[in-house]
N, C-alpha and C positions, 0 to 999 in steps of 0.2 A: 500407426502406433498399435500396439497389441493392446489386448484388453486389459490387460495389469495397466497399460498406460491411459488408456482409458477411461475407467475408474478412477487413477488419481489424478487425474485431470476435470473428471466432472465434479470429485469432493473438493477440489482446491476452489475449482468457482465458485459450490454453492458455501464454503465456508468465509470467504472475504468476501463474496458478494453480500453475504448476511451480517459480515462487522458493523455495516454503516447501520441498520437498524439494532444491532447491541446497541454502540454507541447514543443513537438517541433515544434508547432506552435508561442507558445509565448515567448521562448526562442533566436528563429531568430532574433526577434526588442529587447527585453528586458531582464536585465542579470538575473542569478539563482534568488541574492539579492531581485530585483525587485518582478518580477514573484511571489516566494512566500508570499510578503512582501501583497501583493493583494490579491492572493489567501487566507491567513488566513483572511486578513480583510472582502470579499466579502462571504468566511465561516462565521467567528462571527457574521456580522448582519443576515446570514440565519438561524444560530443556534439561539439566540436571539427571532427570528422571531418566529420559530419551538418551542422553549420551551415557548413562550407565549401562542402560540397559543394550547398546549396539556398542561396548567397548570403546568407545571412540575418544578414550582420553589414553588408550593403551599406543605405546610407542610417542605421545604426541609430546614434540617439539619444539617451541614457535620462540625464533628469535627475538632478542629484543626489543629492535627496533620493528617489529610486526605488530606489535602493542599498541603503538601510537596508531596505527591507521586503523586496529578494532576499534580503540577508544574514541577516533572521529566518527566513526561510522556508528558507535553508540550514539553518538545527536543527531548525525544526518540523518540517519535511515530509523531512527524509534523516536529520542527522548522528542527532537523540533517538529519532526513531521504528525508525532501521535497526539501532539498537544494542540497544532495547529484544525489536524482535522478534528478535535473533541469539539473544539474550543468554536468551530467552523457548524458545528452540527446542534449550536446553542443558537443557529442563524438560520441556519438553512433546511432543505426537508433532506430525508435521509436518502431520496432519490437521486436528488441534485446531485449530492455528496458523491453518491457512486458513478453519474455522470462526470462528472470531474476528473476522479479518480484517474479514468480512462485514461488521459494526457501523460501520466507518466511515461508509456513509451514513445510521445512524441518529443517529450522534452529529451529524453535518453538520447532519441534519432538525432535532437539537435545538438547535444551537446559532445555527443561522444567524437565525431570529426576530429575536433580540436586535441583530442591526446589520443585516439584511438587509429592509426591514420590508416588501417584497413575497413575503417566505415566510413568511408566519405558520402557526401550529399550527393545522390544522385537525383535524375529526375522524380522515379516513383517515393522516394524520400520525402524532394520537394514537395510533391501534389498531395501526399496524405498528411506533411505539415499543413498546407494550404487550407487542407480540408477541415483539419482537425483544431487551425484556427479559427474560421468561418464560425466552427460548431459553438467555442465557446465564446466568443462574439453575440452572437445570437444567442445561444441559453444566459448569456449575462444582462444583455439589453435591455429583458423583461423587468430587471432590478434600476437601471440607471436612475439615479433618486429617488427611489422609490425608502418605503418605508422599514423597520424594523430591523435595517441592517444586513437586508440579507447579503447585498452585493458586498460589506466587508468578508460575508460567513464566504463568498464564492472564490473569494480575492487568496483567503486563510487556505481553504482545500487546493488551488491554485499551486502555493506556497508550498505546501506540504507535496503536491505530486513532482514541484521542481525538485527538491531536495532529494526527493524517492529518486528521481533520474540523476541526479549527483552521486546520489548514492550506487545506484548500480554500476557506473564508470568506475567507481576508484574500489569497488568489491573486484570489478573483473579485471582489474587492474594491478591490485596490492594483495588478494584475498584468495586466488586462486590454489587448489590443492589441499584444502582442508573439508572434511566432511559435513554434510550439511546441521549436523547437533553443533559441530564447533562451532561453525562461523556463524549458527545464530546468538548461538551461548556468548561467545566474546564481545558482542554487539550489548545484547541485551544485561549483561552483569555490571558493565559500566553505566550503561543511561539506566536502572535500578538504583543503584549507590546514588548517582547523579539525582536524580527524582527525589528519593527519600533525603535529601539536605535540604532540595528545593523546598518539596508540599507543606513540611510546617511553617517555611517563613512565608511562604505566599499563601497558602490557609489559615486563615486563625478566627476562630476556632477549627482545627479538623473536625471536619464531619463524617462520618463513617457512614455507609449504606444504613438502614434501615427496612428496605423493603428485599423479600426474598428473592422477587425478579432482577432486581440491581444487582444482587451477588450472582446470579446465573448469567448477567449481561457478561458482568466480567469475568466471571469463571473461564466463561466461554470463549472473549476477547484474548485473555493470557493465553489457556491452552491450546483453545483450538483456531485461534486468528493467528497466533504469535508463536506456537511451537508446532504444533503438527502441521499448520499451512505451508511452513519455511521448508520444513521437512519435506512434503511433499513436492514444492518448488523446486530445491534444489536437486531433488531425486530424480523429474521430469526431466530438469534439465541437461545430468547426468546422462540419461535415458534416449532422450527424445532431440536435446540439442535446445537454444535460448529460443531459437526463431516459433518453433512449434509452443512451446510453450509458452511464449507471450501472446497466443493466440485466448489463452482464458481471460485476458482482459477482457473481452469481446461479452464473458459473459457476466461482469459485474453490474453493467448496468439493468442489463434485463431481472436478472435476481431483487438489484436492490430496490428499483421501482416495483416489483411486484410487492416485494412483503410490505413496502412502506405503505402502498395502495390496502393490501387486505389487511392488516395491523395497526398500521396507525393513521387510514383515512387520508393517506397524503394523494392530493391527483397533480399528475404535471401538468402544467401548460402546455401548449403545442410550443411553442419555443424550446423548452425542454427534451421533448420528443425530438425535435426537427432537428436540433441541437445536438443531441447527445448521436442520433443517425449521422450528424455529418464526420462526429469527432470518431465513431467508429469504424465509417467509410475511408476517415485517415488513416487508422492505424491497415484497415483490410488494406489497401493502396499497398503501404510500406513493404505487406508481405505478399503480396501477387508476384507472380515469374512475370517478367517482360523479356522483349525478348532479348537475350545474351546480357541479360539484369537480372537478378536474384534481388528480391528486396526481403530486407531482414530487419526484422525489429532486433532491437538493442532491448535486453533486458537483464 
């Protein structure tokens, strides 16, 4: 990778890596509902912003029937999975959270076969699913009955990383050829609309931040989790190709346990640790060369 790819490859980790400590910073004063409800909006005027500013509504297109699969991918990939991991982070520590995360391209590896039929399950496939079930096996254990809920918060992030992998199938599927302002924008404009019908009937009263940090959790969450991350995503992937660039999963958990550790006091268990090393050992598996094997993450 050149150093332009470089570069956005190390601000893509450290900005998603750091969502999981926004979130349970903004989750403390304000509920899942909320949280997101801002977050997409504070995304849309950045996407907006972003696609004016690189033309990319100029010449643009999109059949009709293209609309129905942004409008699914506004719940699979924002409105179900952003409420899950809020809602997941009112349970869990914000470390776990990023330990989690990481499955999304094991779930992708698993699912994509089934419609994609140039990713079939290979061996090194198999062994970094293997592994990366093991991981979260064990970082869940430490909860089996245990107290405060946190094994439903694990169950929630769980939930939200399959749909993330649902999601990345039917994007490289249905979504292909539009730049990366659009296909966040399309996503993000419906689950917005979508959210703002939901949060007052499932809020009441709305509560609105009150603390100046809450508004910088999500200031941050919208523009720079939600618009400049995508941006840089898609850019990579343009750039560098899917396989390389699902390599920054690798660095979400290391980010998000540290700032949890220096900020909000969070220490993992060794389950945790041993845990979240196994589930990244899967994903490394997946992309090792073997031999006359290319293993590529699905992202």
């Amino acid at each position: 990778m050149s150093g332009k790819d470089w570069l956005k490859f190390t601000l893509l980790g450290l900005i998603w890596g750091s969502s999981f400590l926004w979130i349970k910073i903004a989750v403390s004063e304000v509920s899942p509902f909320m949280l997101v409800s801002l977050r997409v909006l504070f995304a849309l005027l950045g996407l907006l912003a972003l696609a004016g500013i690189t033309r990319a509504f100029k010449g643009l297109v999109i059949p009709p029937r293209q609309w129905g699969w942004f409008v699914l991918l506004g719940f699979t990939n924002v409105v179900i999975p952003f409420m899950l991991i809020s809602w997941a982070e009112t349970r869990i520590t914000s470390g776990v959270a990023s330990i989690l995360n990481c499955t999304v391209p094991l779930f992708t590896i698993l699912i994509a076969p089934f419609f994609v039929p140039e990713d079939r399950l290979s061996l090194p496939r198999l062994l970094g699913l293997g592994l990366g079930f093991a991981g979260v096996v064990l970082l869940m254990s430490q909860n089996l009955g245990g107290a405060g809920g946190s094994l439903e918060g694990e169950l929630a992030m769980l939930g939200g990383a399959l749909l993330y992998g649902i999601s990345n199938v039917i994007a490289r599927l249905k979504t292909r050829g539009y730049s990366p302002a659009i296909q966040s924008l399309l996503q993000v404009g419906p689950a917005g609309a979508a959210m703002w019908l939901i949060t007052p009937l499932a809020d009441r009263p709305l509560v609105f931040p009150a603390q100046p940090l809450t508004w910088v959790a999500l200031v941050w969450l919208g523009v720079m989790g939600s618009c400049i991350a995508n941006w840089l995503y898609f850019s990579l992937i343009h750039s560098v190709g899917p396989t390389r660039t699902g390599l920054v999963t690798y660095v979400f958990p290391l980010v998000g346990v540290i700032l949890g550790a220096v900020f909000l006091g969070e220490r993992p268990g060794w389950q945790a640790l041993l845990g979240g090393l196994l589930i990244i050992s899967g994903i490394a598996a997946v992309n090792l060369r073997w031999s006359g094997t290319k293993g590529k993450a699905s992202t």
